[in-house]
C-alpha positions in Angstrom: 117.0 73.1 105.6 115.5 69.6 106.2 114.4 67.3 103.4 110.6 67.8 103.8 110.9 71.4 103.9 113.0 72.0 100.7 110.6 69.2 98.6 107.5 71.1 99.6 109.6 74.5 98.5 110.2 73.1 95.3 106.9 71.6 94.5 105.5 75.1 94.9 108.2 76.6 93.3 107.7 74.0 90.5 104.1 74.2 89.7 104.0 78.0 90.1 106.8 78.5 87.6 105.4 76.4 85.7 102.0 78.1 85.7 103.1 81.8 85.4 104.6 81.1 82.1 101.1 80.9 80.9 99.3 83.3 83.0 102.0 86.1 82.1 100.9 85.5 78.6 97.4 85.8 79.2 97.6 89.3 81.2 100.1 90.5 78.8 97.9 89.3 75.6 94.7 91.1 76.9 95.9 94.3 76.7 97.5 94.3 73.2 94.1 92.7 72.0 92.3 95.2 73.3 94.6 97.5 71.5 94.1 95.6 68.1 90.3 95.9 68.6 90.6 99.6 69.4 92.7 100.3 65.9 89.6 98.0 64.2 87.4 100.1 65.5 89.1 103.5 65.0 90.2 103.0 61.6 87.4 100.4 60.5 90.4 98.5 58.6 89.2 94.5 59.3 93.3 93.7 59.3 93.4 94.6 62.5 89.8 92.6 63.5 91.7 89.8 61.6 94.9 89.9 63.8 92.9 90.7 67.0 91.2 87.1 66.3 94.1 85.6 65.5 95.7 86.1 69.2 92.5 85.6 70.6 92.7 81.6 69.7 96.4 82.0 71.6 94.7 83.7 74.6 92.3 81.1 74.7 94.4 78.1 74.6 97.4 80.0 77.1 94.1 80.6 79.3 92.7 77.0 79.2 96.6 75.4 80.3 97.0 78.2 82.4 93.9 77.7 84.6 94.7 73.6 84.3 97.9 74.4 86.5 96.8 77.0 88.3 93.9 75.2 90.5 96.4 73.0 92.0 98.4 75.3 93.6 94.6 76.5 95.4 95.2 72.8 97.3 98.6 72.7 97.6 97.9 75.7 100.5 95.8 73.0 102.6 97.6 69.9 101.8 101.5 71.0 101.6 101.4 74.2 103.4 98.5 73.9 105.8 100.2 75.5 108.8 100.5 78.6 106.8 96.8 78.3 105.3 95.7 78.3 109.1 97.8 81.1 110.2 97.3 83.5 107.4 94.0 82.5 105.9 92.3 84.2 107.8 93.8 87.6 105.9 94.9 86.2 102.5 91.2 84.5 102.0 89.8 87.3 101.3 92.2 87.8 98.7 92.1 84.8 96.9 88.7 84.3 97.3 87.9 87.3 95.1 90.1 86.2 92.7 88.2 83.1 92.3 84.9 84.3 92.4 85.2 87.5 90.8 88.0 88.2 88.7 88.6 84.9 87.4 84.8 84.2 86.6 84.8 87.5 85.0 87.6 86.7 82.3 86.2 83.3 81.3 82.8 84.5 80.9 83.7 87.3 78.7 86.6 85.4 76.8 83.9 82.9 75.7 82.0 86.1 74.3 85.1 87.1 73.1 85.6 83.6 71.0 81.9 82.9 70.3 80.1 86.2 70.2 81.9 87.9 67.0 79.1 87.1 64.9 76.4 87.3 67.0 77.7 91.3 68.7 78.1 94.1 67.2 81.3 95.3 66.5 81.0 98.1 69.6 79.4 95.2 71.8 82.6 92.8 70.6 85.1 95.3 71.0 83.2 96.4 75.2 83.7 92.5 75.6 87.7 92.6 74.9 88.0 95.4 77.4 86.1 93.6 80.2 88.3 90.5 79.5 91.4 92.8 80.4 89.9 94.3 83.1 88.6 90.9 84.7 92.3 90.0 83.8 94.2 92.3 85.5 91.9 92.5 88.6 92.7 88.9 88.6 96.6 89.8 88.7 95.6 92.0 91.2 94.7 89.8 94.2 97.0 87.7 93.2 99.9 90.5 93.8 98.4 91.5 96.8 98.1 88.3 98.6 102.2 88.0 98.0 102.7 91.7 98.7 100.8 91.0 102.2 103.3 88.4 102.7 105.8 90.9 101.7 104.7 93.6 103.8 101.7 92.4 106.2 99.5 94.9 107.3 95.9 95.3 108.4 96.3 92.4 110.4 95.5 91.7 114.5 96.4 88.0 116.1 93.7 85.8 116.1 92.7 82.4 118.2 95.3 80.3 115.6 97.2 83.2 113.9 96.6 86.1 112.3 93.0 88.0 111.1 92.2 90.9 108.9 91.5 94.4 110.7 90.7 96.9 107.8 90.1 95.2 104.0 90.9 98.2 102.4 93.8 98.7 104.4 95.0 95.0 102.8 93.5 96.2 99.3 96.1 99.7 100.0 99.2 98.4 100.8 101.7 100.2 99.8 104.3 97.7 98.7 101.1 96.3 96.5 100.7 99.9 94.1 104.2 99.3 92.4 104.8 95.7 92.6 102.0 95.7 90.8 102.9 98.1 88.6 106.1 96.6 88.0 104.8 93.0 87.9 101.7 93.8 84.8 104.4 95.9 82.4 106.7 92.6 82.9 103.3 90.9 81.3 102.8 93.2 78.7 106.9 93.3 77.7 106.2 89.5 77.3 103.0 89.3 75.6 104.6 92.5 73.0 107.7 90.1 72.7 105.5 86.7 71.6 103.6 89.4 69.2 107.0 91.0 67.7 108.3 87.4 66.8 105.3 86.0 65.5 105.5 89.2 62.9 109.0 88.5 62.8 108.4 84.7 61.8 105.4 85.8 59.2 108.1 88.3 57.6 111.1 85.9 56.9 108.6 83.0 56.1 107.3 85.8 53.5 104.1 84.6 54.5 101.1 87.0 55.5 103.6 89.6 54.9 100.6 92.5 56.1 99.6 90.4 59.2 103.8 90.1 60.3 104.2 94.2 59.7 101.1 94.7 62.0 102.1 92.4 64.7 105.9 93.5 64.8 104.7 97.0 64.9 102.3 96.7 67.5 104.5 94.8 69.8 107.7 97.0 69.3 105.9 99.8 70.4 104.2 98.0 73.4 107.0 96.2 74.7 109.6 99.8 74.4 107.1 101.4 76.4 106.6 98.9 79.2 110.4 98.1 78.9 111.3 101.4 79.9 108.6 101.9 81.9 109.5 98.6 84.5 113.2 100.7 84.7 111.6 103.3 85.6 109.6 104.5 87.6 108.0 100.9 88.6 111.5 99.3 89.3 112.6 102.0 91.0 110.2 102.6 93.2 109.6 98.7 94.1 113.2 99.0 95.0 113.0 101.9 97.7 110.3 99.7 99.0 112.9 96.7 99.4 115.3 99.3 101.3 112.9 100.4 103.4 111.0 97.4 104.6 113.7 94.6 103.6 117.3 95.8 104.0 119.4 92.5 104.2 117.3 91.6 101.2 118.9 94.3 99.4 122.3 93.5 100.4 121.5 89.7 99.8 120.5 91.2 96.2 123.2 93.3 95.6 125.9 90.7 97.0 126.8 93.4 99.6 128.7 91.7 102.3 129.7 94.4 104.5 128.3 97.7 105.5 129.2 101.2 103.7 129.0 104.4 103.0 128.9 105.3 99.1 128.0 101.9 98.6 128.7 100.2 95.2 126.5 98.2 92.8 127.9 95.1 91.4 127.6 95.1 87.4 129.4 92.0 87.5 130.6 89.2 90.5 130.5 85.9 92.0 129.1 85.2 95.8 131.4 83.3 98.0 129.8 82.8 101.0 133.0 80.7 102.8 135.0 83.9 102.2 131.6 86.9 102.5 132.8 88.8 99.2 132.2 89.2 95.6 134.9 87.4 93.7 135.7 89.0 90.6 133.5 92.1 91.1 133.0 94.8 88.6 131.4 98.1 90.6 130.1 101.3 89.8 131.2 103.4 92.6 128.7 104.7 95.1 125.7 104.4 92.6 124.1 101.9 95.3 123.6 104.6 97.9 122.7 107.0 95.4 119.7 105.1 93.7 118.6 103.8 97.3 118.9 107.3 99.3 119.5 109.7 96.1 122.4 110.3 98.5 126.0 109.3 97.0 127.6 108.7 100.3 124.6 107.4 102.0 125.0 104.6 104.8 123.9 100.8 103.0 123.6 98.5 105.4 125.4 94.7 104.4 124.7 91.2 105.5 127.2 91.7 108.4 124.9 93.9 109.9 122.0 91.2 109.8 121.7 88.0 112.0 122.5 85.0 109.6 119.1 83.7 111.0 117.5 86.5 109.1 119.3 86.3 106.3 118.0 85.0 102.9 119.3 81.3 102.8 120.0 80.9 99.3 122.3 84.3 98.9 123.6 83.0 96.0 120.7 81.9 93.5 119.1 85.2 94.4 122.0 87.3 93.7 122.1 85.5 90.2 118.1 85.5 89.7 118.4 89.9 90.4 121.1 90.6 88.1 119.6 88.3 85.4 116.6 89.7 85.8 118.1 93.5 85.2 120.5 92.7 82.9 117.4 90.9 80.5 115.4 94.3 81.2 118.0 96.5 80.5 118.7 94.0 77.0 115.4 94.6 76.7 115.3 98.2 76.1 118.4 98.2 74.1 116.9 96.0 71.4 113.2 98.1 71.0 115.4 101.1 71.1 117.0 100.1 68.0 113.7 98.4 67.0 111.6 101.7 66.9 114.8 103.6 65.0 114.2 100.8 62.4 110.8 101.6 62.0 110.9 104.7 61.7 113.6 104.7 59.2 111.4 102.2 57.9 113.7 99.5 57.3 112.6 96.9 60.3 110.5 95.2 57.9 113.3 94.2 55.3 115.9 93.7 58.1 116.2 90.5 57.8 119.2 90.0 60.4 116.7 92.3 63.1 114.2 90.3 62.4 116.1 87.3 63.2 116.7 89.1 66.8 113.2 89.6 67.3 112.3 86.1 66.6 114.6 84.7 68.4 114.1 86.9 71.4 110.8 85.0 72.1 111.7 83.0 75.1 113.9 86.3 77.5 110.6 87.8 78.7 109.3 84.7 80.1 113.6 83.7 81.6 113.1 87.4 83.0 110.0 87.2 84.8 111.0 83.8 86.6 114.0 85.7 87.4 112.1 88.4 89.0 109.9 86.3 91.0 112.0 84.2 92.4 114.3 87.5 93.2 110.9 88.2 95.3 110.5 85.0 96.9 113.8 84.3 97.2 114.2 87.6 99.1 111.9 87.3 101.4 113.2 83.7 102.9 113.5 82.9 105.8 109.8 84.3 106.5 106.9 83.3 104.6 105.1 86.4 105.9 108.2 88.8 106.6 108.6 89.3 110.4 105.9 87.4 111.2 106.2 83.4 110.6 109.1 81.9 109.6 109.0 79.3 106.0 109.9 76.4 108.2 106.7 77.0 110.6 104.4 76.6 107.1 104.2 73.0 105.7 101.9 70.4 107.2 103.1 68.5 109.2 101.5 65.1 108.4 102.7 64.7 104.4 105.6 62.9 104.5 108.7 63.9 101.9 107.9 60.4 99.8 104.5 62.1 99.2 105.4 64.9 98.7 108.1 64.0 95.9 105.6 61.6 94.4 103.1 64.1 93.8 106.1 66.0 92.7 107.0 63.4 89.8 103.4 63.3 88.9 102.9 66.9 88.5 106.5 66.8 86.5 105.2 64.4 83.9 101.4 65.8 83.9 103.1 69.3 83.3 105.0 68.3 80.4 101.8 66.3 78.8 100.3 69.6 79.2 103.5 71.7 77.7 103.4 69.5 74.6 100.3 70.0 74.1 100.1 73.8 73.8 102.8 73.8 71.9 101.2 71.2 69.3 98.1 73.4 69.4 100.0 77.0 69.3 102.1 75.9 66.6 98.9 74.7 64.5 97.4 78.3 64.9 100.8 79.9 63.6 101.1 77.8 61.0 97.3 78.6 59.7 98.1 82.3 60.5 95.6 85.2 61.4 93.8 84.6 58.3 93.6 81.4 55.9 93.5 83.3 52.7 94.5 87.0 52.9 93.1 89.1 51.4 94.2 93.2 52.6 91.5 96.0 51.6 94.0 98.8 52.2 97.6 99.1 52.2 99.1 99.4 55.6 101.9 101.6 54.2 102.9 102.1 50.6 101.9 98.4 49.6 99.9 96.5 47.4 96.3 96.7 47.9 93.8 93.4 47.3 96.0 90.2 46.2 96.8 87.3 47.7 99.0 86.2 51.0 102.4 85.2 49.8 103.8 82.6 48.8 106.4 80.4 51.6 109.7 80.8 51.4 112.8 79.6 53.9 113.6 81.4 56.9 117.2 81.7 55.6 
């Protein structure tokens, strides 16, 4: 790979890292406050309308950095990768142009109802205005996932004067690798977003601090990350991975570090790539379960990189074999600890386990690791093609910036980037610190406790 290519790889790979960190937040973080305004609204207790508020200032400061880095990577299609934006534009336009102009409009406009309308709406008018700001949300997530899941899988498509145009919208809209990678790719959000809300409680508990607020937000986003936990095993990572097997075979065997073709195939728990030798050093292997999860067949045929042209192989076998595993081992982790979350609870001991609650604060930053991993296990997969089959990642950049500009805007970005990190910490941590409500006040018990009275005092996290 030749200089100019890998620094325009990384820059994009850079800045959209960077940017999903917040944008998985904000997807995630719409639904559970639509849930918390749902609960207000069921069970008229204002705790709920309270903590609903409370992650609506995180939303809105997530949202504000989120679109900050996020309009860059609009430009960096014409100025870094302006080959591609001519070939392909002409069918991933229409997806990114409704993202823009529809979804995107649609969140903001409602999220600054959402901040500024709660005393000027009624509570049924507020609580319509959190559940357009997750739809306008998640339609937003939407094109996003199926601009890459064209790239993935292109369809709908006929060659045009200078690449490639669209034949059928809704056939683009319908792609079938689209349904469950984005599925798979909103419960990753929400397991996130239920993870941030579970350690906040956590925090609020050990701090003894707004002791009602931390048993609301742990037991909201216990619940909501064990559901979408289990569901991204299944069916939604399933399912995305027949999809791999059937329309990207060597990136299968590039995933699973399967070097040579076989029947009864294997899956590697455990192992090391070395490409000088084409094995898995140290491997630890379930027998056949490879073939059996890919074909529900246990001696089905998998085929391995040997049966692939290196040309067509992935050309960074390695990182993505590490970013796959991470990625399932942190989901599988994941499940484990809300299993033994929701057994707490319903023992009812989470609340005074101090040592749990420890794990679930400290869990905070695994959902965000695990859906980098996952993303780059998608890019990553799909290399050497930046649309699969069709046009190769080295036939994408422009051709007239030059890798000095390209690692200067890099630097730039680098430094602007972590400006704009310290600052939403600085401001996220001041919201935390103030808590969902200033002086709290409960008017009902959530379970067994006190009623009126005031928040509790601080205390050490020890």
């Amino acid at each position: 790979m030749d200089s100019v290519l890998a620094l325009h790889r990384f820059h994009f790979a850079f800045t959209i890292t960077f940017h999903y960190l917040f944008a998985q937040l904000t997807m995630g973080l719409a639904l559970l406050i639509f849930v918390l305004k749902s609960i207000a609204m069921k069970t008229g207790d204002d705790r709920y309308h309270h903590a609903a508020r409370f992650w609506i200032k995180i939303f809105a400061i997530t949202f504000a950095v989120g679109v900050v880095t996020g309009i860059p990577m609009e430009f960096q299609f014409g100025t870094n990768w302006s080959r591609f934006s001519r070939y392909a534009g002409g069918v991933i336009g229409q997806t990114l142009a409704m993202e823009g102009v529809f979804a995107f409009f649609l969140e903001s406009s409602f999220l600054g109802l959402l901040i500024y309308g709660e005393n000027r709406l009624s509570r049924k008018l507020h609580w319509l205005t959190s559940l357009v700001l997750l739809v306008g949300t998640w339609l937003s997530g939407f094109f996003i996932v199926a601009t890459d899941a064209w790239m993935q899988h292109p369809v709908a498509y006929a060659p045009g004067r200078d690449g490639v145009v669209l034949s059928s919208f809704w056939g683009l809209i319908l792609n079938p690798w689209t349904f469950w990678m984005y599925l798979h790719n909103m419960l990753g959000t929400v397991v996130t977003a239920s993870f941030v809300m579970a350690s906040a409680g956590a925090f609020y508990l050990l701090a003894q601090k707004q002791e009602e607020y931390g048993r609301i937000f742990v037991r909201t986003g216990v619940i909501a990350a064990a559901i979408a936990s289990v569901l991204m095993l299944f069916p939604t990572g399933d399912r995305q991975g027949v999809m791999v097997t059937r329309y990207q075979p060597v990136t299968l065997a590039a995933m699973e570090g399967l070097f040579e073709s076989v029947n009864g195939a294997p899956i590697a728990m455990l192992g090391q790539p070395d490409m000088e030798k084409q094995k898995l050093d140290n491997p630890l292997l379930v027998p056949r379960a490879l073939s059996f999860l890919t074909y529900q067949e246990w001696a089905a045929h998998v085929k391995g990189l040997n049966a692939f042209p290196p040309a067509d192989r992935p050309d960074n076998i390695p990182l993505l074999y590490y970013s796959y595993h991470i990625m399932v081992g942190l989901g599988t982790l994941f499940i484990a600890v809300m299993l033994v979350s929701l057994w707490l609870m319903r023992r009812g001991s989470i609340y005074e386990c101090r040592p749990w609650l420890w794990v679930l604060m400290l869990s905070l930053p695994f959902p965000f690791i695990a859906n980098t991993a996952g993303w780059m296990t998608a890019e990553l997969g799909r290399q050497p093609w930046l649309v699969y089959g069709l046009m190769r990642t080295a036939a994408g950049p422009s051709m007239q910036v030059s890798s000095g500009n390209t690692l200067f805007t890099l630097l730039g970005f680098m430094g602007m980037y972590t400006l704009l990190a310290i600052l939403f910490l600085f401001l996220t941590r001041r919201e935390f610190e103030h808590g969902p409500e200033p002086e709290f006040e409960s008017t009902e018990p959530l379970s067994g406790g006190a009623g009126r009275g005031p928040r509790g005092a601080s205390a050490p996290l020890s």
